[in-house]
C-alpha positions in Angstrom: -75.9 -4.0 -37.6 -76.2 -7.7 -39.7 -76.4 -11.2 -38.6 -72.6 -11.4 -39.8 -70.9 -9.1 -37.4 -68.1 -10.0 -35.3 -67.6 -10.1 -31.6 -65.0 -7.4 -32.2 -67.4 -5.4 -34.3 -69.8 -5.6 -31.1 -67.0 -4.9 -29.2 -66.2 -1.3 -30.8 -70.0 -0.3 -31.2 -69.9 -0.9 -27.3 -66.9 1.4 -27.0 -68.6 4.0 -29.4 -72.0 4.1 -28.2 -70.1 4.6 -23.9 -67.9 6.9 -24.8 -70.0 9.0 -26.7 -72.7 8.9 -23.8 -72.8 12.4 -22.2 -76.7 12.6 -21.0 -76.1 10.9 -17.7 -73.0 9.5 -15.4 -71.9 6.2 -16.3 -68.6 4.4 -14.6 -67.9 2.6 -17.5 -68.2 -0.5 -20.0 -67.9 -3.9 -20.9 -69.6 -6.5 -23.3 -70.7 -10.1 -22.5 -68.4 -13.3 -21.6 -68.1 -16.8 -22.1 -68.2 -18.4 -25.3 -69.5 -16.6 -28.4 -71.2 -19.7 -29.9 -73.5 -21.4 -27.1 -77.1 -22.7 -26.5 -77.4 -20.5 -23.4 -77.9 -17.1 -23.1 -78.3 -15.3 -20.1 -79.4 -11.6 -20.1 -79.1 -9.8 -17.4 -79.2 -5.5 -17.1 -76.1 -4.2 -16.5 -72.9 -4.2 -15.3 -71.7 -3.2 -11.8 -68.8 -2.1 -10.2 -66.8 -5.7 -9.7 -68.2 -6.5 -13.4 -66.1 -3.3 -15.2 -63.2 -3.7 -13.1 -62.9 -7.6 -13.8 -64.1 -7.2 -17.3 -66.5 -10.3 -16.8 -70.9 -10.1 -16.2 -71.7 -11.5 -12.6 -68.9 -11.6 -10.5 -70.2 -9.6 -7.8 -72.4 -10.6 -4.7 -75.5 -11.8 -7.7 -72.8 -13.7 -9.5 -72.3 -15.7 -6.4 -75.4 -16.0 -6.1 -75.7 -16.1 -10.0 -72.9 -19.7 -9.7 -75.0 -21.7 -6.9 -78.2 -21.8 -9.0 -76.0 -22.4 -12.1 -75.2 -25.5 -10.1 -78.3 -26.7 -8.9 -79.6 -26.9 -12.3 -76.7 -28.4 -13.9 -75.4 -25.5 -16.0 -71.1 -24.9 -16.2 -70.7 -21.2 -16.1 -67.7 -22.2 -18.9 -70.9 -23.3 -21.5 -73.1 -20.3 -21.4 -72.8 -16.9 -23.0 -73.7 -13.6 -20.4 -74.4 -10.6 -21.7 -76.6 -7.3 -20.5 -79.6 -5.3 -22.2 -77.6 -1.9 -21.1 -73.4 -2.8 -21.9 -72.5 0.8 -19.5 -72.6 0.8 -16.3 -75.3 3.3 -15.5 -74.4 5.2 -11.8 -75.8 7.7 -9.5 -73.4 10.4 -8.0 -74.6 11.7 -4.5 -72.9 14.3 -2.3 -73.0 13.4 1.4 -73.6 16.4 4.4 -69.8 15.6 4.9 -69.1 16.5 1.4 -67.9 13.2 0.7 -69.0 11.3 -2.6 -70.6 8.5 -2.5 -71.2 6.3 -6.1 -74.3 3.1 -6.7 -76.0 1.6 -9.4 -79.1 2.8 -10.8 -81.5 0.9 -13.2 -80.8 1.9 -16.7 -83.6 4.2 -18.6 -85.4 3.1 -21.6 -83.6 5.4 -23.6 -80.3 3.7 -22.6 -81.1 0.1 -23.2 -82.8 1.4 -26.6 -78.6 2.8 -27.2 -78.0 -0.9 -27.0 -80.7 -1.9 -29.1 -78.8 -3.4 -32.1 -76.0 -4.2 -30.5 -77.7 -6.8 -28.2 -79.9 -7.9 -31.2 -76.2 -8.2 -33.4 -74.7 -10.6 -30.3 -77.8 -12.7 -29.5 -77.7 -13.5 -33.8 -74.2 -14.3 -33.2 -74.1 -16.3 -30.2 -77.7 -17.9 -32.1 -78.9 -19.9 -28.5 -81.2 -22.4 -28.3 -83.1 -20.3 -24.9 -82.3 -16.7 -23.5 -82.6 -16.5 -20.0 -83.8 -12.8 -18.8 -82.7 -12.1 -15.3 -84.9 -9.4 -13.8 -87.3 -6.9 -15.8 -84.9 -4.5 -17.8 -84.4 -7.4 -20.1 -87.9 -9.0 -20.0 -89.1 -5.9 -21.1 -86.5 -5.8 -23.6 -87.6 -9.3 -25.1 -90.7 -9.6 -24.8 -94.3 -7.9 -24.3 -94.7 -8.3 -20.5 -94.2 -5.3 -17.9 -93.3 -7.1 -15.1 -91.7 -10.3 -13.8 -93.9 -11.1 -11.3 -96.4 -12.4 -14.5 -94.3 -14.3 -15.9 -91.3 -16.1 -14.3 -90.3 -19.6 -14.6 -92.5 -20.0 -17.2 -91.1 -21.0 -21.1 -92.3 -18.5 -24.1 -91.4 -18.5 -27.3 -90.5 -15.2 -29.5 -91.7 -15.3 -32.7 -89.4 -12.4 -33.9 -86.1 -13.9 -32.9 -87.7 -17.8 -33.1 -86.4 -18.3 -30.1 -87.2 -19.3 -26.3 -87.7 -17.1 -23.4 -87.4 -17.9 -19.9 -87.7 -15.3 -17.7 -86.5 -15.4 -14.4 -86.0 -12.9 -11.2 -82.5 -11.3 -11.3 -80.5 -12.9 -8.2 -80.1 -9.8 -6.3 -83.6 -10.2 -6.0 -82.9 -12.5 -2.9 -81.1 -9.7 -1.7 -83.9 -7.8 -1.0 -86.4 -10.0 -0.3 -85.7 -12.2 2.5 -89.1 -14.2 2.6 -88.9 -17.9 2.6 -91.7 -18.1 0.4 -90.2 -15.7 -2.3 -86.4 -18.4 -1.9 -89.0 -21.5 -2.6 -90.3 -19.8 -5.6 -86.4 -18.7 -7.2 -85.1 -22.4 -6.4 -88.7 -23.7 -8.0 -87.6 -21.8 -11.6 -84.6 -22.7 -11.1 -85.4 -26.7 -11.1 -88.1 -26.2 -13.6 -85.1 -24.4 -16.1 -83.2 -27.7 -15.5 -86.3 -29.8 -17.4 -86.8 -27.3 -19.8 -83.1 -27.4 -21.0 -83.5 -31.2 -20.9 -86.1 -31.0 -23.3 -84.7 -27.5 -25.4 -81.2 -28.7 -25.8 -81.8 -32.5 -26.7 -84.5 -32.0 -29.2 -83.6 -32.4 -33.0 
C-alpha cells in the first residue's frame, strides 16, 4: 500500500483482510476515528465489544478511563487520531457446564497484527503525526524493538524508519487489573510527563 492511499482505501483493505479471516473467531471490525490529518496518534490493540458496535476506538470502560488522562494532560479527544495495531476484534468462544456461551476478548496473535501490517503503516503515513502514542505491548512491539512495556514507558524514542516519535505508555485497562497505588502514581506520572513532551514536540519548528 503507498503513502497516497485514502482513508476509504484503508477502509476496504480493513473490510477485505476481516472478512476474509477464517483461522480464528473474530466478532468483527472497524478502523480508527477522529481526524485523518493530526499530530496525535494513539495506537492502541484492538477493538472490543462497545468499540464494533459504536463504530469508534475506546469507548468502553479504557476509553473512560482513556478521556480522564486525555484531560489531565491537556489533549481534546476531537484533535487526535485512534487507531489499533489489529483493526478485528479478535474473541474467544467458551462453552459453559450449563451449555450456555459465553464471548471475551483475547490478545491478538502476531500473525494477526502482521494481517494489519500495511494497513497501519498506510494510515500512520496518512494521518503523518508529529508522536504515536502506543497504549500497551501489542503496539510497542509493533513499533518498535522492545518486548515489554515495563522497559520502556513514559519514556520519548524516536523511530528512525518512520522518523517519528514514540511514547509508549501502559494500555488504560491496565489500572484495571492492577490496583496498587504505586502502579496509579506511575500511569498519572507518564501521563504528566506526555503533557511536556507535547509541549516541546508540537511547538517546535
Amino acid at each position: 500500500m503507498n503513502k497516497n492511499i485514502s482513508i476509504d482505501e484503508i477502509k476496504n483493505k480493513v473490510k477485505h483482510i476481516s472478512e476474509s479471516y477464517k483461522d480464528e473467531s473474530i466478532g468483527g471490525y472497524m478502523c480508527g476515528g477522529g481526524p485523518v490529518s493530526s499530530d496525535i496518534l494513539f495506537v492502541g490493540e484492538a477493538p472490543g465489544k462497545n468499540e464494533i458496535i459504536e463504530g469508534k476506538p475506546f469507548v468502553g470502560m479504557a476509553g473512560k478511563t482513556l478521556d480522564d488522562y486525555l484531560n489531565l494532560a491537556n489533549i481534546k479527544r476531537e484533535d487526535i487520531r485512534i487507531t489499533n495495531t489489529c483493526l478485528f476484534r479478535p474473541i474467544k468462544i467458551k462453552q459453559g457446564k450449563n451449555g450456555r456461551e459465553t464471548i471475551s476478548n483475547r490478545t491478538p496473535k502476531p500473525s494477526e497484527v502482521e494481517l494489519f501490517r500495511e494497513v497501519l503503516d498506510a494510515e500512520i503515513a496518512l494521518v503523518d503525526p508529529k508522536i504515536i502514542i502506543t497504549l500497551g505491548n501489542t503496539p510497542l512491539k509493533r513499533l518498535t524493538k522492545f518486548k515489554s512495556i515495563g522497559e520502556c514507558h513514559g519514556k520519548l524514542y524516536f523511530n528512525e524508519k518512520l522518523k517519528m516519535y514514540i511514547y509508549p505508555m501502559y494500555h488504560p485497562s491496565s489500572l484495571t487489573y492492577n490496583r496498587k497505588e504505586s502502579f496509579k502514581t506511575a500511569y498519572e506520572d507518564d501521563w504528566k510527563n506526555l503533557k511536556e513532551v507535547l509541549k516541546r514536540i508540537l511547538t517546535a519548528k
